[in-house]
C-alpha positions in Angstrom: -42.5 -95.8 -15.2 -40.0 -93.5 -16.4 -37.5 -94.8 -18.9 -33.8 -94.8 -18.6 -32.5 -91.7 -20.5 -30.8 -92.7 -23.8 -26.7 -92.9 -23.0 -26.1 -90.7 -25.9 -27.8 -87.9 -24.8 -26.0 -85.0 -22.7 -26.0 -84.3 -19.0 -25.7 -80.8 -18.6 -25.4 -81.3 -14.9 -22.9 -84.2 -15.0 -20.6 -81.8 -18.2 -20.9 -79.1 -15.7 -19.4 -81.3 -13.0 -16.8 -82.8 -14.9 -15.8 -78.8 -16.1 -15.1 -77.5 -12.6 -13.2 -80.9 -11.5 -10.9 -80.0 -14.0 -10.4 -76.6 -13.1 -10.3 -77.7 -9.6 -7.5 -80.3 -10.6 -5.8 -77.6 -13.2 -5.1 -75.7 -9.9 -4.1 -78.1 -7.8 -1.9 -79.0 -10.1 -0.6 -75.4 -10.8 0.3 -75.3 -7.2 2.3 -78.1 -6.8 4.4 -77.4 -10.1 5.0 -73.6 -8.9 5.3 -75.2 -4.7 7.9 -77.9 -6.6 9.7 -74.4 -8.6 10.0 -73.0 -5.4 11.5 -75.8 -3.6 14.1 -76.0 -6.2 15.2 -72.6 -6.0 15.4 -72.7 -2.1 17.0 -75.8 -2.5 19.8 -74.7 -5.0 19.7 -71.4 -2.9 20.7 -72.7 -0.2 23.3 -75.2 -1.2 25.1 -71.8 -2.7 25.0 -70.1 0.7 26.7 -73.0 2.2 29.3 -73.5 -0.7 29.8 -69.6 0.0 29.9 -69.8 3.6 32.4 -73.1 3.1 34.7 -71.0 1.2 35.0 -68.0 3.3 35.8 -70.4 6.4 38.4 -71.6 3.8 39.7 -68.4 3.4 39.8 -67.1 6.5 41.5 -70.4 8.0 44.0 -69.6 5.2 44.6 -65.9 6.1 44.7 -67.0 9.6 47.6 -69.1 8.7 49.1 -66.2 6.4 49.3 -64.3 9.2 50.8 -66.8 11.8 53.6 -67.4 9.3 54.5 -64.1 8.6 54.6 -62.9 12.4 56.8 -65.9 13.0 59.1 -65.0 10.0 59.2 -61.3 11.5 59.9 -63.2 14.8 62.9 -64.9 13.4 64.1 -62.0 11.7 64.1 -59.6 15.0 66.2 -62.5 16.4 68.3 -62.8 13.9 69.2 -59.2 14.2 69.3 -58.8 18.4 72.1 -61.9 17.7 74.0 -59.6 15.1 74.0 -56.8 17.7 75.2 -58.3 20.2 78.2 -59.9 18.3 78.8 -56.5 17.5 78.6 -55.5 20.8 81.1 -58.1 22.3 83.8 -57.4 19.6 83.7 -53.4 20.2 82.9 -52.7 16.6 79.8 -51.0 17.2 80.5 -50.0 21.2 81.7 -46.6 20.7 78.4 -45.8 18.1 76.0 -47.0 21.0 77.9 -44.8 23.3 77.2 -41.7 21.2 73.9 -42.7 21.1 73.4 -42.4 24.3 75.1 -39.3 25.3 73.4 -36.4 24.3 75.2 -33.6 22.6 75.1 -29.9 23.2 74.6 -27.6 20.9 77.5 -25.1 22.1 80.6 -25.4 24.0 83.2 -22.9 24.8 85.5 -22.2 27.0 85.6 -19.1 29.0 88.5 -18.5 31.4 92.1 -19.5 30.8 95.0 -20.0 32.8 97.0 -16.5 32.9 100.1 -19.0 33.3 99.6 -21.5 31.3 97.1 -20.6 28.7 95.0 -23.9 29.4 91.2 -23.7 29.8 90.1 -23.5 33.3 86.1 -23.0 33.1 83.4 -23.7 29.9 80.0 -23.5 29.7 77.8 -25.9 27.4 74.7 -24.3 26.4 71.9 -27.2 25.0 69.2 -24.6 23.8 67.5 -24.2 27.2 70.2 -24.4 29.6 73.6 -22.8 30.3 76.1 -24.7 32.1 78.9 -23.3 34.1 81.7 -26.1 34.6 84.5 -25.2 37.0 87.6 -26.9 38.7 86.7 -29.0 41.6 86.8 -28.1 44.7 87.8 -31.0 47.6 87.5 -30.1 51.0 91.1 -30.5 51.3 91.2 -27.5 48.4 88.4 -25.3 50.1 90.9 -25.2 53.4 94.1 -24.5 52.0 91.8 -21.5 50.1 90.8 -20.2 53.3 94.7 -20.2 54.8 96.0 -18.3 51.5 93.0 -15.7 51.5 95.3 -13.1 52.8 98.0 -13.3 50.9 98.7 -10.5 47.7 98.1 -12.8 44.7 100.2 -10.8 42.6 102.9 -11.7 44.3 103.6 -15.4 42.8 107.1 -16.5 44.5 105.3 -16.1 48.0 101.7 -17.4 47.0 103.7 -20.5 45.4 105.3 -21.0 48.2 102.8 -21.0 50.7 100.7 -23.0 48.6 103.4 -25.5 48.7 103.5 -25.7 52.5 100.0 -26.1 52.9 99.7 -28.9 50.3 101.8 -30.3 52.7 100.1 -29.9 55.6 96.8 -31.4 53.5 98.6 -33.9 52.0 97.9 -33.0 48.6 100.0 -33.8 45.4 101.1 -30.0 44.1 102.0 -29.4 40.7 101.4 -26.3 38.4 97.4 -27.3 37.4 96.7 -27.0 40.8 98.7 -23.8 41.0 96.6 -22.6 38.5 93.2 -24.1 40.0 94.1 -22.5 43.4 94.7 -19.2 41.7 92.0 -19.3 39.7 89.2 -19.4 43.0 91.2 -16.8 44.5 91.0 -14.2 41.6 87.8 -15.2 41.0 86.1 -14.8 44.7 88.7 -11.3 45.4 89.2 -9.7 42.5 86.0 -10.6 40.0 82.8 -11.1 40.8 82.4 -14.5 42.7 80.6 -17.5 41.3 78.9 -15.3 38.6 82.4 -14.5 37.3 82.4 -17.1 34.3 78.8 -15.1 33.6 80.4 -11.5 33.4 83.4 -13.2 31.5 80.9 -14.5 28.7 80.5 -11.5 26.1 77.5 -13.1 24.4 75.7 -13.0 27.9 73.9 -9.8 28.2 72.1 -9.5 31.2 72.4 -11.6 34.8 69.2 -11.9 37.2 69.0 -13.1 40.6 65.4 -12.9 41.5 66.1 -14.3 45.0 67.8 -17.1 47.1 67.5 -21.0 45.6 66.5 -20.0 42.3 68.9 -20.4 39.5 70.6 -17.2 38.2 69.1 -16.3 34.6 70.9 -14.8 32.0 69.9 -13.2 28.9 71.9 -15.1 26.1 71.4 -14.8 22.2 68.4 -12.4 23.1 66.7 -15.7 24.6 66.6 -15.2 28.7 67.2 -18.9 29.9 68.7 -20.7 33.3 72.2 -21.3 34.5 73.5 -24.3 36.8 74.3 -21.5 39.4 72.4 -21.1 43.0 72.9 -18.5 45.8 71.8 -18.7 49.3 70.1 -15.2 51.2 73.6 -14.7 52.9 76.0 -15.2 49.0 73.8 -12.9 47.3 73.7 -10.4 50.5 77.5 -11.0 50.7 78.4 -10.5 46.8 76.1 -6.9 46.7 78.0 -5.5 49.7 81.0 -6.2 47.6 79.7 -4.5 45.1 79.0 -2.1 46.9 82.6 -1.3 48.7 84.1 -1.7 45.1 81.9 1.9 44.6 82.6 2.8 47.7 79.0 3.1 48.8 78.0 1.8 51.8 74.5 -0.3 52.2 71.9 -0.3 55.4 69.1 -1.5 56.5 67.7 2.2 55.4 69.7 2.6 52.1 69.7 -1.0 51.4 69.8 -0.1 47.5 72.5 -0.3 45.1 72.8 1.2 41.8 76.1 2.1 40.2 78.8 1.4 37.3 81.5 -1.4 37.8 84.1 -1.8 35.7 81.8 -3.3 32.1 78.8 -3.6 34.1 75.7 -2.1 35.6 74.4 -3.2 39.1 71.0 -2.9 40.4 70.6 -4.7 43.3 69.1 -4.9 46.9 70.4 -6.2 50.3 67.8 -8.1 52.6 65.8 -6.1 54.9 62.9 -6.9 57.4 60.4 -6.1 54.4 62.5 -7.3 51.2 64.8 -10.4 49.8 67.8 -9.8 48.6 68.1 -9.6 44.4 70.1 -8.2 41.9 70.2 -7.9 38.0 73.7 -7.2 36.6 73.7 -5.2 32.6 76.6 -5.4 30.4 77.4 -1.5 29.0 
């Protein structure tokens, strides 16, 4: 029988064991202090990304609000100042400011022709940079008639062209007085003795050059070396009409074969064309 070993003697085998356990528990235990590290960083981790996050919301509720506030002051503002305007407005401080506004200005205005009576202006132009405008008396229907009946008459002779004026204002009914002598007179030099309704052109000395490239276009003009539009429009049969003129006043006679016309008048240098089967009628008009 085989005795019990004395207690005081060593187990290798059991010191062995007892070794490795406590490696075995060293780790264990290593990994559940670094699991508990790592929990506490996540932890305290993430409790910053939702203080973060609870701030910006807090910020951007408060910008929100910035913003509301000032659009609503801007608001009040813009109210404030459509009220002033229109007191303005109503108490005709301020009217005659908007009205300038509002009309645009040219850039030039002069007047061209004046009355050989009276000396007053009878026909401007306004020139805005890309546009000359011709502005002449008006012309009723009433006006146009009575300018038909006195056609004939020598308008040199002002006792007699007075007087027949006067009887056919009559007849028209229209109020006569010495502006209308002087409108009257004016259409009548103007469509006999100058050149028509490119007169106020030829009369111009800062205009150089006049083209008429055809019927319903608007007469050019080459003004301060810039070669621009004018408010003036011939038919076929005015631009036909005013070239034969030209034509008797050089006594030269255009036809359907010779339909050209190139000659002196007067200041000016005509080149122009009467309609034919094959060609429009056109002219261009040079100052000497």
């Amino acid at each position: 029988m085989m005795e019990e070993e004395p207690f005081f003697l060593v187990n290798d085998f059991v010191d062995k064991e007892r070794k490795e356990l406590e490696k075995i528990l060293e780790t264990v235990k290593g990994y559940k202090n670094r699991d508990l590290e790592k929990a506490v960083f996540l932890r305290n981790f993430t409790n910053q990304i939702f203080k973060a996050h609870k701030k910006t919301k807090i910020l951007k509720i408060d910008q929100k609000k910035i913003e509301k506030e000032t659009l609503e002051k801007k608001k009040q503002e813009l109210l404030k100042k459509i009220e002033e305007t229109q007191k303005k407005q109503t108490t005709g401080t301020t009217a005659e400011k908007f009205i300038e506004l509002e009309t645009p200005k040219l850039t030039e205005e002069k007047n061209i022709i004046l009355s050989k009576e009276s000396r007053k202006p009878l026909v401007s132009i306004g020139f805005d940079g890309t546009k000359y405008n011709i502005k002449e008396p008006e012309l009723k229907e009433s006006d146009i008639k009575l300018l038909n009946e006195v056609k004939s008459l020598n308008i040199e002779e002002k006792e007699k062209l007075v007087n027949s004026i006067k009887d056919i204002c009559k007849k028209y009914n229209i109020q006569y007085s010495d502006e209308y002598y002087d409108k009257i007179r004016y259409f009548l030099v103007r469509d006999l003795k100058k050149y028509g309704k490119i007169s106020p052109l030829v009369e111009d000395k800062e205009v150089k050059e006049i083209i008429c490239s055809g019927k319903d276009k608007p007469i050019s003009v080459l003004y301060k070396d810039k070669e621009i539009s004018t408010n003036i429009i011939l038919s076929d049969e005015e631009i036909n009409n005013f070239i034969k003129q030209m034509a008797v006043k050089t006594n030269q006679q255009l036809t359907e074969s010779k339909p050209f016309l190139n000659a002196p008048i007067d200041n000016i240098t005509i080149n122009a064309n009467i309609s034919t089967a094959f060609i429009k009628p056109k002219f261009v008009i040079t100052k000497i």
